[in-house]
N, CA, C and O atoms as a GROMACS GRO file, in nm:
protein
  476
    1UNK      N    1   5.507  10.602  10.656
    1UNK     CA    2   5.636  10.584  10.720
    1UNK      C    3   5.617  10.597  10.871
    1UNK      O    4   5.547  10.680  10.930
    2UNK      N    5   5.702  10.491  10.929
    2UNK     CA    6   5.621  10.484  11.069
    2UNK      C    7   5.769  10.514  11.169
    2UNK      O    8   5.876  10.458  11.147
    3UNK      N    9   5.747  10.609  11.271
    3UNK     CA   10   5.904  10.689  11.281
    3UNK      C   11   6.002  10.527  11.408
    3UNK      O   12   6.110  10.469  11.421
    4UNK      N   13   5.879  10.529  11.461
    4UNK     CA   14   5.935  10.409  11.532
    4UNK      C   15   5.974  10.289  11.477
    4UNK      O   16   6.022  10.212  11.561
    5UNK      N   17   5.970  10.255  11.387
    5UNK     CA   18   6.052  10.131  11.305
    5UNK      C   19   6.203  10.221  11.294
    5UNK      O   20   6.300  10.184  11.359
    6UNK      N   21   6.208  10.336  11.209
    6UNK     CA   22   6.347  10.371  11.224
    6UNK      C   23   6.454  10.424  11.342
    6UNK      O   24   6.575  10.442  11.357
    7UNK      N   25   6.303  10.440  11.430
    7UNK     CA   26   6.406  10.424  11.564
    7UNK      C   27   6.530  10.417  11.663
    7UNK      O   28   6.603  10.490  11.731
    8UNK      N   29   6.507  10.270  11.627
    8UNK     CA   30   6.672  10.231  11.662
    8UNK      C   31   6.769  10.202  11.551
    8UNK      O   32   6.883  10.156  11.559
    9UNK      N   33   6.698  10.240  11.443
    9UNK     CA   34   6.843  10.264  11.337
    9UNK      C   35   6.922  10.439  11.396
    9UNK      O   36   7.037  10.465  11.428
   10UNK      N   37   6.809  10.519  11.388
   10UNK     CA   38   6.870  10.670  11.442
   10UNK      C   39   6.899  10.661  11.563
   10UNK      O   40   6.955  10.768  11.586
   11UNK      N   41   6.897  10.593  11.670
   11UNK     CA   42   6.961  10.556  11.812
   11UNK      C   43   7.093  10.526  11.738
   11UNK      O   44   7.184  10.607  11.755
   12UNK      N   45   7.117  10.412  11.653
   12UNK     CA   46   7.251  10.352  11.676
   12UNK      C   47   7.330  10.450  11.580
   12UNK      O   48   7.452  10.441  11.568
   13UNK      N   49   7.256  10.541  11.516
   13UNK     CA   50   7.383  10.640  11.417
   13UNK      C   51   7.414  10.746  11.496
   13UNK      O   52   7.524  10.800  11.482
   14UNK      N   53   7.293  10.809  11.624
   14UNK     CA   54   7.371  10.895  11.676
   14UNK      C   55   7.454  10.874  11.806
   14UNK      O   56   7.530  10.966  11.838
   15UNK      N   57   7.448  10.775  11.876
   15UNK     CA   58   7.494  10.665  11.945
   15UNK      C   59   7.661  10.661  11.917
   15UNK      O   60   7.744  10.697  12.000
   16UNK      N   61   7.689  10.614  11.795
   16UNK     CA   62   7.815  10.622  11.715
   16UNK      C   63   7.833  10.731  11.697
   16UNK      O   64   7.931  10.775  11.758
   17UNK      N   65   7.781  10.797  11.640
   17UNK     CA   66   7.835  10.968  11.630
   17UNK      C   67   7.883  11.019  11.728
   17UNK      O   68   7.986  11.085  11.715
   18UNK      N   69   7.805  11.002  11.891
   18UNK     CA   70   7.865  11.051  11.976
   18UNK      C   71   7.969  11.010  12.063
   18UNK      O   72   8.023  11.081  12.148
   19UNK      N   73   8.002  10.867  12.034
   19UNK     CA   74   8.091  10.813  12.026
   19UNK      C   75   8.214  10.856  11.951
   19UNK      O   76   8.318  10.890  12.007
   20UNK      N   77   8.202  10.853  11.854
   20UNK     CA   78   8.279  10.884  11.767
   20UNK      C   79   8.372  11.018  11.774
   20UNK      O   80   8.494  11.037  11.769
   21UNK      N   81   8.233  11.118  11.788
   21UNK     CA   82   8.333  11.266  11.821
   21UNK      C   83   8.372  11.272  11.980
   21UNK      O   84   8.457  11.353  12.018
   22UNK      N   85   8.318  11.199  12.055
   22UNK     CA   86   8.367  11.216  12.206
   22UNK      C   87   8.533  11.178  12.205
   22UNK      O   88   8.629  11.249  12.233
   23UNK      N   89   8.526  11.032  12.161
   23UNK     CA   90   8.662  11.004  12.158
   23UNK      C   91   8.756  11.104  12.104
   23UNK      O   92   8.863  11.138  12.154
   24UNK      N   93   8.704  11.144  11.997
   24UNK     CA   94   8.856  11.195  11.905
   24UNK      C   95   8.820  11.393  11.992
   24UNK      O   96   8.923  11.458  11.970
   25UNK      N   97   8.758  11.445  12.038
   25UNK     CA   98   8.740  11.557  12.128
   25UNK      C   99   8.828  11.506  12.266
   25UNK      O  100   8.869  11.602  12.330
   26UNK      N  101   8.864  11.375  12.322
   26UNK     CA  102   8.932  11.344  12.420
   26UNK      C  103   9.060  11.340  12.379
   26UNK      O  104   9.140  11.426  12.417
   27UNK      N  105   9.087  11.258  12.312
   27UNK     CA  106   9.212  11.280  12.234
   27UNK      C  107   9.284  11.388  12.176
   27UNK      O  108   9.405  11.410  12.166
   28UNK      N  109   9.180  11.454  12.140
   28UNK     CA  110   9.271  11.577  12.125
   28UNK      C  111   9.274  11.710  12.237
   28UNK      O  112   9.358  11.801  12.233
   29UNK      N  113   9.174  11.700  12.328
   29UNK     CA  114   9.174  11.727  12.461
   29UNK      C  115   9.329  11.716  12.565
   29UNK      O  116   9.396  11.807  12.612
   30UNK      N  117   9.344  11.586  12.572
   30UNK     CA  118   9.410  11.501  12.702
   30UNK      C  119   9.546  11.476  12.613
   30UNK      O  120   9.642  11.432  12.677
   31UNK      N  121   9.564  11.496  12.490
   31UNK     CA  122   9.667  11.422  12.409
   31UNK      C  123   9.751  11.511  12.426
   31UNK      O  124   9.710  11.624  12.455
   32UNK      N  125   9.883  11.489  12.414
   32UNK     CA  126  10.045  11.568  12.372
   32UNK      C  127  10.014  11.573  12.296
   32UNK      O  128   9.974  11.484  12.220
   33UNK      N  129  10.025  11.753  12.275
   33UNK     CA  130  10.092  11.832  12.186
   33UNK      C  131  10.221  11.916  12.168
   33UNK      O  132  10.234  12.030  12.211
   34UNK      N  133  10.306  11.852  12.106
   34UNK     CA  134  10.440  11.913  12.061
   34UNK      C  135  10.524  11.868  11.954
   34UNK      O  136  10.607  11.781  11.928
   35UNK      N  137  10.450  11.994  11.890
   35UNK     CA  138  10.474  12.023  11.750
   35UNK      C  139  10.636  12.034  11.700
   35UNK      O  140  10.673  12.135  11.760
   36UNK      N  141  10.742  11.988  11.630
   36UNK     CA  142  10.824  12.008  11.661
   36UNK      C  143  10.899  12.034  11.446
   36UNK      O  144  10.820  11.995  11.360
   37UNK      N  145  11.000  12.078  11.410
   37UNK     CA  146  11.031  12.043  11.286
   37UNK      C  147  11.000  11.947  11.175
   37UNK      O  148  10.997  11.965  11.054
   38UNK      N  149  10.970  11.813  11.266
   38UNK     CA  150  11.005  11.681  11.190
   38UNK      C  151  10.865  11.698  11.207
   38UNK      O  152  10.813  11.662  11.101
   39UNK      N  153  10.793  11.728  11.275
   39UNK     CA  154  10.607  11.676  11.250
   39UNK      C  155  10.544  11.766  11.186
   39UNK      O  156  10.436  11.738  11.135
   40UNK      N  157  10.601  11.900  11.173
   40UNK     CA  158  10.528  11.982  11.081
   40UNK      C  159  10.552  12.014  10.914
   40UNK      O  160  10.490  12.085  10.835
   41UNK      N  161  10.693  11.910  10.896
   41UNK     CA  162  10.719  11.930  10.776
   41UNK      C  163  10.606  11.838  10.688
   41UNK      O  164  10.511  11.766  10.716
   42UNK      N  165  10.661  11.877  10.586
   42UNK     CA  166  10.530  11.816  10.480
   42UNK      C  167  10.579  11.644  10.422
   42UNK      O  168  10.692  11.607  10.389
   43UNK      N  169  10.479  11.583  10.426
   43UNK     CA  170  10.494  11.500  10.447
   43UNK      C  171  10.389  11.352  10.330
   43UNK      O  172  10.289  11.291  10.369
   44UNK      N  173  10.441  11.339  10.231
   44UNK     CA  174  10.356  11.274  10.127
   44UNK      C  175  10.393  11.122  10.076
   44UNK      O  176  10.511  11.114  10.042
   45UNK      N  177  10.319  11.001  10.063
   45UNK     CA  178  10.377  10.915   9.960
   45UNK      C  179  10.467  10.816  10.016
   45UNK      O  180  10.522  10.725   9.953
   46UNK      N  181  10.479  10.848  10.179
   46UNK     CA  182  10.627  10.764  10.200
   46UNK      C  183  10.755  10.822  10.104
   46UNK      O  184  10.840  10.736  10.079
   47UNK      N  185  10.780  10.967  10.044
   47UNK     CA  186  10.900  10.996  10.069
   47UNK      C  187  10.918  11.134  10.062
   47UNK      O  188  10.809  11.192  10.064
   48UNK      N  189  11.004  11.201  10.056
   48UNK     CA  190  10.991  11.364  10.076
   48UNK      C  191  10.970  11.421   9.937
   48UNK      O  192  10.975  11.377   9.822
   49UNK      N  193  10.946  11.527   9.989
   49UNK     CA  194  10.888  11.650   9.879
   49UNK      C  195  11.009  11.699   9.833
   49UNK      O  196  11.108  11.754   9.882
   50UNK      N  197  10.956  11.650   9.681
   50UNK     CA  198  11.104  11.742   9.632
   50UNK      C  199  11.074  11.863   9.495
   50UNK      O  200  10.959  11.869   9.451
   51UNK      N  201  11.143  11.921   9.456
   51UNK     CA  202  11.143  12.033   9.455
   51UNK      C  203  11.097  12.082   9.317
   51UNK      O  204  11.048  12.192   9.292
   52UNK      N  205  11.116  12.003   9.249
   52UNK     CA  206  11.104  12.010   9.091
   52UNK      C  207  10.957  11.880   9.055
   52UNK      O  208  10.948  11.763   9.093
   53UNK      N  209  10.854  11.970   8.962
   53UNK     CA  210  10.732  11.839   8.954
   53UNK      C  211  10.811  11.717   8.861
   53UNK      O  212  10.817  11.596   8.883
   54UNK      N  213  10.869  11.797   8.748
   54UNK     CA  214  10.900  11.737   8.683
   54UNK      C  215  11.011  11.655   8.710
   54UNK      O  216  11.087  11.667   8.614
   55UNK      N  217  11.048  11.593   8.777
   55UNK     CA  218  11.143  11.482   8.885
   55UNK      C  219  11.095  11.322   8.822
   55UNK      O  220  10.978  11.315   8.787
   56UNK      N  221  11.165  11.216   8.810
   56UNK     CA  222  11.131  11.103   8.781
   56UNK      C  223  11.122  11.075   8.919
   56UNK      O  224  11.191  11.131   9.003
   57UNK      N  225  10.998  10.950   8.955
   57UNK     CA  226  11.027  10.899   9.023
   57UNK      C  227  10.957  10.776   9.053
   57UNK      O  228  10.854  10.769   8.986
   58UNK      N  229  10.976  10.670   9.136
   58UNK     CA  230  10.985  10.503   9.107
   58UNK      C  231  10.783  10.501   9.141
   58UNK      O  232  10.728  10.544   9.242
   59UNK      N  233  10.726  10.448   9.039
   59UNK     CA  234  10.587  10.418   9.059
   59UNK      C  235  10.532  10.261   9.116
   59UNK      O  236  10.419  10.233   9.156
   60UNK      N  237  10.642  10.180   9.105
   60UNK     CA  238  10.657  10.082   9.237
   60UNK      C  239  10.562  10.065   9.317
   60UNK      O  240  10.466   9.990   9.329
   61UNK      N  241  10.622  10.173   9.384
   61UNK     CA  242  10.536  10.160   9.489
   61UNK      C  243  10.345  10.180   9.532
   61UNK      O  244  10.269  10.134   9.618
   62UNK      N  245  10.336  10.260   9.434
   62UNK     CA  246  10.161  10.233   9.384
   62UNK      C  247  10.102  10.166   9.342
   62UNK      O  248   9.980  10.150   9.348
   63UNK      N  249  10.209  10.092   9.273
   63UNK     CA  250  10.160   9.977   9.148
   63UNK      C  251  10.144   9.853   9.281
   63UNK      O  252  10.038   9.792   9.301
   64UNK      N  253  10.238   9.838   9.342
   64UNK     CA  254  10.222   9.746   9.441
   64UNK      C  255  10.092   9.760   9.571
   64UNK      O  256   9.990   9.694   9.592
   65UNK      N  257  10.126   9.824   9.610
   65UNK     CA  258   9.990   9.902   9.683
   65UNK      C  259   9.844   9.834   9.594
   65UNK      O  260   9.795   9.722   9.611
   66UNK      N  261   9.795   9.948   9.494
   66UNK     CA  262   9.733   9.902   9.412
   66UNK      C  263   9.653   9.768   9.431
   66UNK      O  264   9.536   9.738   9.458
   67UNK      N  265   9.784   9.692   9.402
   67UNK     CA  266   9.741   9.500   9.384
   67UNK      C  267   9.735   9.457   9.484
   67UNK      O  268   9.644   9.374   9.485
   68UNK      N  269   9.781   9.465   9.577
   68UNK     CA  270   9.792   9.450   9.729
   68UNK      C  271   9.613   9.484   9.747
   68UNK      O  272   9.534   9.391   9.759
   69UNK      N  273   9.577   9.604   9.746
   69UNK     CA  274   9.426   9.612   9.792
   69UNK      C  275   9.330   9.555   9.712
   69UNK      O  276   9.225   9.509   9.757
   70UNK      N  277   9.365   9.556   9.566
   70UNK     CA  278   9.307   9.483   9.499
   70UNK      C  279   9.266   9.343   9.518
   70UNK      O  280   9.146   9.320   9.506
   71UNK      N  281   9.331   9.264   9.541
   71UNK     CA  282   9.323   9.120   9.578
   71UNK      C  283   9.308   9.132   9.726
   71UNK      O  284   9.281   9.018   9.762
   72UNK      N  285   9.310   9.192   9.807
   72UNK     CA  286   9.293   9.217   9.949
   72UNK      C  287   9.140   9.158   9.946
   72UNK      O  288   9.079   9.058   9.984
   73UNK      N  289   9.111   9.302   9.868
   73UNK     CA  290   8.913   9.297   9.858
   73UNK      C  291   8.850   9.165   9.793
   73UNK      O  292   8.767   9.103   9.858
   74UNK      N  293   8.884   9.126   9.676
   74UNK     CA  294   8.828   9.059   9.645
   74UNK      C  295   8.855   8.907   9.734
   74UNK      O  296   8.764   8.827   9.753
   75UNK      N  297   8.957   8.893   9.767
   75UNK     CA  298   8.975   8.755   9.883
   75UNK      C  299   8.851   8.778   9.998
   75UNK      O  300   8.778   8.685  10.032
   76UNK      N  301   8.839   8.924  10.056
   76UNK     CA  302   8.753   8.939  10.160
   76UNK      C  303   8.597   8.889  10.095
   76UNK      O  304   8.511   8.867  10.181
   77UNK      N  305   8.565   8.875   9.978
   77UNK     CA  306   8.411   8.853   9.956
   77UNK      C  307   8.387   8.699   9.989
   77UNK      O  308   8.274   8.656  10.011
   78UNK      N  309   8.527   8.603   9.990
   78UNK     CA  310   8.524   8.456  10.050
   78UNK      C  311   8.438   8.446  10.135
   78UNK      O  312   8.362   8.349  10.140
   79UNK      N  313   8.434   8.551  10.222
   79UNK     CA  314   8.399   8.524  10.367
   79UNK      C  315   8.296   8.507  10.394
   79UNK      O  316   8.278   8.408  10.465
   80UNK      N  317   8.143   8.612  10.347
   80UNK     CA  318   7.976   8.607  10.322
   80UNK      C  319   7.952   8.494  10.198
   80UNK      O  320   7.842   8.438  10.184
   81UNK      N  321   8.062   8.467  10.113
   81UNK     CA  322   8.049   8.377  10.018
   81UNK      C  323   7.991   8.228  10.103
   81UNK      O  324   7.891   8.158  10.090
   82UNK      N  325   8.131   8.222  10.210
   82UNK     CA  326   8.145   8.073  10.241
   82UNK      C  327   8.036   8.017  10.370
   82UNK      O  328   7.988   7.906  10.395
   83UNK      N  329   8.025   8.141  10.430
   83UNK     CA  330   7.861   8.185  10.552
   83UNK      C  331   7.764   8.127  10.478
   83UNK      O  332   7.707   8.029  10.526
   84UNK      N  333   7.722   8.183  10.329
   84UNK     CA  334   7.627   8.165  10.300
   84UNK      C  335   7.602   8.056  10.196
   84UNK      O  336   7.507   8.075  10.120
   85UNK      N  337   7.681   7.932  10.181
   85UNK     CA  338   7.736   7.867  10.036
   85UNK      C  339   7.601   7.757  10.048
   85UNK      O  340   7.558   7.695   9.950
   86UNK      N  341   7.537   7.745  10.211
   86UNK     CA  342   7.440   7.641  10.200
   86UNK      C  343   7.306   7.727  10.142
   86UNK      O  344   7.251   7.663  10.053
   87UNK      N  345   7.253   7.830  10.165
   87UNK     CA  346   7.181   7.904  10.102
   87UNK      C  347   7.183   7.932   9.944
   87UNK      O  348   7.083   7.905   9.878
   88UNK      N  349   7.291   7.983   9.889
   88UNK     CA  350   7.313   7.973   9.743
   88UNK      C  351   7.297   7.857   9.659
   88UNK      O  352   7.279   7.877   9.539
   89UNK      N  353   7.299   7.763   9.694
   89UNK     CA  354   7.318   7.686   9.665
   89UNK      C  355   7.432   7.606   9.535
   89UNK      O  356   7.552   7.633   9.529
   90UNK      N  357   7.367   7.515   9.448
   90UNK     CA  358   7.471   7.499   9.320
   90UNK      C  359   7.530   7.651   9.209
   90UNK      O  360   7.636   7.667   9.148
   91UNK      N  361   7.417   7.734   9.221
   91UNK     CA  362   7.469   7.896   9.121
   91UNK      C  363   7.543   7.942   9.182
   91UNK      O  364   7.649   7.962   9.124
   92UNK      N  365   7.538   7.981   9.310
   92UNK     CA  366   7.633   8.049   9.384
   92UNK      C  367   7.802   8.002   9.385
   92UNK      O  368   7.902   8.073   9.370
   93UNK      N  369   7.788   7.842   9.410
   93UNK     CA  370   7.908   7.770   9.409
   93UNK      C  371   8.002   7.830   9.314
   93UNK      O  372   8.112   7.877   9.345
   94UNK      N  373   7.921   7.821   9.125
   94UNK     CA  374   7.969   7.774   9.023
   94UNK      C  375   8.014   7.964   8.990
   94UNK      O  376   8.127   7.989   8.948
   95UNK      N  377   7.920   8.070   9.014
   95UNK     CA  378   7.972   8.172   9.061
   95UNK      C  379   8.094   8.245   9.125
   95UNK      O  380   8.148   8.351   9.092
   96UNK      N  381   8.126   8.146   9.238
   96UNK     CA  382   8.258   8.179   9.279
   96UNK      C  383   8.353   8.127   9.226
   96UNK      O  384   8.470   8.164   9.226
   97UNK      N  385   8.293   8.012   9.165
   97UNK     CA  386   8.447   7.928   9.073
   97UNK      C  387   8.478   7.998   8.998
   97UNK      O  388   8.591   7.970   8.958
   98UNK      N  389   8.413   8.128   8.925
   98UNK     CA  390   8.421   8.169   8.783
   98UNK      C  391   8.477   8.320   8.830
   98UNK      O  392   8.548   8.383   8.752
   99UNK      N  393   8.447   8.367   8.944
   99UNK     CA  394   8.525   8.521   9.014
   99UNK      C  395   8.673   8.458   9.034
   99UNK      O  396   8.780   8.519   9.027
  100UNK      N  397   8.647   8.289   9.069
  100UNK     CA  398   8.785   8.279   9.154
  100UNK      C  399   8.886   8.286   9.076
  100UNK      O  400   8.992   8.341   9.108
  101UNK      N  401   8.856   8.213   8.928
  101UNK     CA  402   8.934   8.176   8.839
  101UNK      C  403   8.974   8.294   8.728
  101UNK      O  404   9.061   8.292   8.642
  102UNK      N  405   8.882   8.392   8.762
  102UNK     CA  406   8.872   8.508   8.689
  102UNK      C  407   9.012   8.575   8.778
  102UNK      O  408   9.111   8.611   8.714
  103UNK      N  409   9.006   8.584   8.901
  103UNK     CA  410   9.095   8.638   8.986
  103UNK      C  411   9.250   8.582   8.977
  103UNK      O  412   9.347   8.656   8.964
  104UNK      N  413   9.258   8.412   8.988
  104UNK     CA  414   9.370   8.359   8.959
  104UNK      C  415   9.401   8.408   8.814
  104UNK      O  416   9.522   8.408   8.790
  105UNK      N  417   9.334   8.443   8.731
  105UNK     CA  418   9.404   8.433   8.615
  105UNK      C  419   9.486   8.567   8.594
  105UNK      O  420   9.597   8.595   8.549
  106UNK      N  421   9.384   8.635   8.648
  106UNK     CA  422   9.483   8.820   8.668
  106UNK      C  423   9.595   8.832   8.744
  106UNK      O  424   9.689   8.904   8.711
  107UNK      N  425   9.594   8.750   8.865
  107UNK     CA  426   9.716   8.716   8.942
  107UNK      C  427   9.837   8.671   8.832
  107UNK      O  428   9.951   8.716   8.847
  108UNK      N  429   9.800   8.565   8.705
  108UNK     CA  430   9.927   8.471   8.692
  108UNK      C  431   9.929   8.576   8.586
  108UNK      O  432  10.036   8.561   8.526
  109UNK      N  433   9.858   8.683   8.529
  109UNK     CA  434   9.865   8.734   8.412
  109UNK      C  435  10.018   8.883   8.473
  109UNK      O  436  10.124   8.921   8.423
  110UNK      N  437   9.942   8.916   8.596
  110UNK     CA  438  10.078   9.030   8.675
  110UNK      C  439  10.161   8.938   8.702
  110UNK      O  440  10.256   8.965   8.628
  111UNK      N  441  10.185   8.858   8.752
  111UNK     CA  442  10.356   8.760   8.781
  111UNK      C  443  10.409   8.758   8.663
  111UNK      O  444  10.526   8.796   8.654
  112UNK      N  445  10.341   8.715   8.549
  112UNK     CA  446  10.431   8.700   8.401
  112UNK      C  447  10.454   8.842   8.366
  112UNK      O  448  10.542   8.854   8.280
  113UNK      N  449  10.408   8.939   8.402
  113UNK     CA  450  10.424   9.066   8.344
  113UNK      C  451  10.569   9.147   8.432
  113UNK      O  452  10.647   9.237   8.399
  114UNK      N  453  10.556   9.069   8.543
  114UNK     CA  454  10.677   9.131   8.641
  114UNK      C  455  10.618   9.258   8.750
  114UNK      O  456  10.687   9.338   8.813
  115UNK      N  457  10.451   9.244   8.751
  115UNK     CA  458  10.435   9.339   8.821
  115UNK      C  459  10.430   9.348   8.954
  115UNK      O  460  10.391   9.450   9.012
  116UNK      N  461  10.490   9.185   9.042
  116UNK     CA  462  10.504   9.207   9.148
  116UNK      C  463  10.645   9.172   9.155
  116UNK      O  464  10.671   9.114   9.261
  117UNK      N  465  10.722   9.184   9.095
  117UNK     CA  466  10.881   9.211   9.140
  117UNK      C  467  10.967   9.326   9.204
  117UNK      O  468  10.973   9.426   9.131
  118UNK      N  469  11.012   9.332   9.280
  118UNK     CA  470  11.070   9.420   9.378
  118UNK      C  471  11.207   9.435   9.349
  118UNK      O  472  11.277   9.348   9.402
  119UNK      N  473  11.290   9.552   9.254
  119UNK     CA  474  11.454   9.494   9.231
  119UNK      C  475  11.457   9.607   9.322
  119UNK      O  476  11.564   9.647   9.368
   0.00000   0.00000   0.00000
């Protein structure tokens, strides 16, 4: 193992690191602080804390979330897909036809189910 090949990989992690904590040590340095009722109350979920566990309440909003990142991610793999589609060549193509269609079909399978409806 030869230390200078990893080099400038450990330059650029501590590089970022010190980056990283400088900024947020400035920020919380130089930044307003004033703490006031409304910023120290507790705070979860997009809605308030209430008092009883056993409380119903609307799962909506996860379920949506959820699919939202779900299909977020998998749309994002288009992107090294379509960079690299002259390299892959014909497998790669027939590959994405079969994620894509795999993906459309889960999409039309939640619309018929009602799981992206908002009443």
């Amino acid at each position: 193992m030869n230390l200078e090949e990893y080099l400038p990989v450990l330059m650029f992690i501590l590089v970022g690191g010190a980056i990283g904590l400088a900024s947020m040590s400035a920020g919380k340095l130089l930044g307003p602080s004033r703490p006031d009722a409304e910023k120290l109350s507790p705070y979860e979920c997009g809605f308030e804390a209430f008092e009883d566990a056993r409380l119903q309440f609307d799962v909506r909003y996860y379920l949506v979330a959820i699919l939202f990142i779900l299909f977020d991610l998998e749309i994002a793999f288009l992107f090294p897909w379509a960079v690299a589609l002259k390299d892959i060549g014909l497998f790669g193509f027939m590959s994405m036809m079969l994620f894509l269609t795999i993906l459309v079909l889960g999409f039309i399978y939640e619309w018929m189910k009602g799981a992206l409806d908002w009443e």
